[in-house]
C-alpha positions as YAML, in Angstrom:
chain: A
units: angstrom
residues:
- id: 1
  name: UNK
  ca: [0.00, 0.00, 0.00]
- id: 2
  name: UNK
  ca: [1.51, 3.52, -1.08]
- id: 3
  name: UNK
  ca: [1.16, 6.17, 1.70]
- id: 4
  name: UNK
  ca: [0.88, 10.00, 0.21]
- id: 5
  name: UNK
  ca: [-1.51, 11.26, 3.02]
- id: 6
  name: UNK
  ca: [-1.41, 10.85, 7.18]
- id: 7
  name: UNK
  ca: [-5.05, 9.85, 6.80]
- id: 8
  name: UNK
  ca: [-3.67, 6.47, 4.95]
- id: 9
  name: UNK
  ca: [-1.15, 6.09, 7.90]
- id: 10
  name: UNK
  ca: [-4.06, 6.06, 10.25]
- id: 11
  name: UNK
  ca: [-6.30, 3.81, 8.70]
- id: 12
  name: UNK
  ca: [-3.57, 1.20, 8.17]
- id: 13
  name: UNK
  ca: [-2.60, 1.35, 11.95]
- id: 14
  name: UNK
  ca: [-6.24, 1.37, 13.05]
- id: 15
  name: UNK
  ca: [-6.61, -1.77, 10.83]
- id: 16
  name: UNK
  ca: [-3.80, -3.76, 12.11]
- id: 17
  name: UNK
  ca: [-4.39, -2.90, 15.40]
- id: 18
  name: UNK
  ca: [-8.06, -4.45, 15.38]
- id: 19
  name: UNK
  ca: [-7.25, -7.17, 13.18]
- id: 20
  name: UNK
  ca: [-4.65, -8.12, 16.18]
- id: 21
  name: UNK
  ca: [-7.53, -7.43, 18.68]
- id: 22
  name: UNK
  ca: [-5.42, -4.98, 20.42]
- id: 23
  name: UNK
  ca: [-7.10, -1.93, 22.25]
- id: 24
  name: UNK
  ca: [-6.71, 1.47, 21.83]
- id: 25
  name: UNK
  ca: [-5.64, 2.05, 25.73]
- id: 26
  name: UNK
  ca: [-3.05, -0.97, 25.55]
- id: 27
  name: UNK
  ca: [-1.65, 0.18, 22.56]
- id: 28
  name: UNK
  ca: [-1.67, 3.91, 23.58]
- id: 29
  name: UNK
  ca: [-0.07, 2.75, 26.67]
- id: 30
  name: UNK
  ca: [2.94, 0.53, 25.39]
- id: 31
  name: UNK
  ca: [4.03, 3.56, 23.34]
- id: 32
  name: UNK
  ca: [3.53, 6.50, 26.07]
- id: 33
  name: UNK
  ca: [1.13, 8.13, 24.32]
- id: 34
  name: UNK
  ca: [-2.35, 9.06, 25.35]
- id: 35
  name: UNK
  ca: [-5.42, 7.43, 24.26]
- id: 36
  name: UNK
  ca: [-6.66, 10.52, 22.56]
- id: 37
  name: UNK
  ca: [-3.15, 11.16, 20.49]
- id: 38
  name: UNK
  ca: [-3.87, 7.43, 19.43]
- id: 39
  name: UNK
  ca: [-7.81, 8.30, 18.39]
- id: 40
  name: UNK
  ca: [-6.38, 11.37, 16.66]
- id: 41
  name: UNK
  ca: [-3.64, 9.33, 14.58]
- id: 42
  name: UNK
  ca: [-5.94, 6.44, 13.91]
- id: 43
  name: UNK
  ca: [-8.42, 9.06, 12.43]
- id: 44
  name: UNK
  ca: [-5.73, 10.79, 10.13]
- id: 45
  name: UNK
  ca: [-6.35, 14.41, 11.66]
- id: 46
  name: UNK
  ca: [-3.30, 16.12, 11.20]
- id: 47
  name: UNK
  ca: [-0.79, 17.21, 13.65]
- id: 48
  name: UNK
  ca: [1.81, 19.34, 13.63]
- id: 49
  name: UNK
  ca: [4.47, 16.53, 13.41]
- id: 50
  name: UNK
  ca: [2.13, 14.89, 10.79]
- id: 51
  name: UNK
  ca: [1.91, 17.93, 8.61]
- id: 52
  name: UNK
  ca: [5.70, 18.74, 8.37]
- id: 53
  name: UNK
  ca: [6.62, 15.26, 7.67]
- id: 54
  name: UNK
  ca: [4.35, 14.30, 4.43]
- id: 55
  name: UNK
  ca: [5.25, 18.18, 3.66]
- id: 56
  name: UNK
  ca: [8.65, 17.00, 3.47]
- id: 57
  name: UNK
  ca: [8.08, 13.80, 1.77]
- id: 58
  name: UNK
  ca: [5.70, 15.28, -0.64]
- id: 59
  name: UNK
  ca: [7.85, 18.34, -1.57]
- id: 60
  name: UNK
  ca: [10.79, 15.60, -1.95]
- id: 61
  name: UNK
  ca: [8.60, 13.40, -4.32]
- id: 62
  name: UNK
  ca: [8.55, 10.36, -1.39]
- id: 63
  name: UNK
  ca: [6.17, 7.66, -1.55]
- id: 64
  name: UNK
  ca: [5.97, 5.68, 1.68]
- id: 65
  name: UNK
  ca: [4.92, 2.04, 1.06]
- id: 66
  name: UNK
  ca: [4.11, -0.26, 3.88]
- id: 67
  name: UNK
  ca: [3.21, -3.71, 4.01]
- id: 68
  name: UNK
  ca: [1.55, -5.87, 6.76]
- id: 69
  name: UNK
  ca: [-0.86, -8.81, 7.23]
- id: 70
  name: UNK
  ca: [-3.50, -8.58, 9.40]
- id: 71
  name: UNK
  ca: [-2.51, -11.44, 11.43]
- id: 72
  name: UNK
  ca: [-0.91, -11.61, 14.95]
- id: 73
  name: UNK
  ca: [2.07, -12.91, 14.02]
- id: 74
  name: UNK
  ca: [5.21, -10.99, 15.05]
- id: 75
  name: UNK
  ca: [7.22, -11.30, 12.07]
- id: 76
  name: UNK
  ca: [4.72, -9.01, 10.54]
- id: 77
  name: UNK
  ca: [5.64, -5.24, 9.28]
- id: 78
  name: UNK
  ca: [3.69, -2.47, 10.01]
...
């Protein structure tokens, strides 16, 4: 899947994350960030961070492409 937009981002981590049955507090927890940062990701609204970073990518003509299986193996890539 080719990522040009932080919405795509957060639809691909919302999906894995549910497909893995993990919840949002667990996983918002493991990486010391709130709950609502996690909502906000997961729902592509943009953040400052966000915003700068597919700025940069976009102005530089990078396409992001992840891969993953929906699966809860841990050999997977996110």
């Amino acid at each position: 899947m080719a990522v040009t937009k932080f919405q795509d981002l957060g639809a691909v981590i919302k999906a894995v994350r549910d497909s893995r049955g993990i919840r949002q507090d667990d996983l918002a927890q493991d990486l010391a960030i709130s709950r609502q940062y996690l909502q906000e990701l997961e729902k592509g609204r943009p953040n400052l961070y966000i915003t700068r970073l597919f700025r940069a990518l976009n102005t530089l003509g990078i396409t992001i492409t992840i891969s993953y299986t929906l699966s809860d193996k841990t050999d997977d890539h996110v």
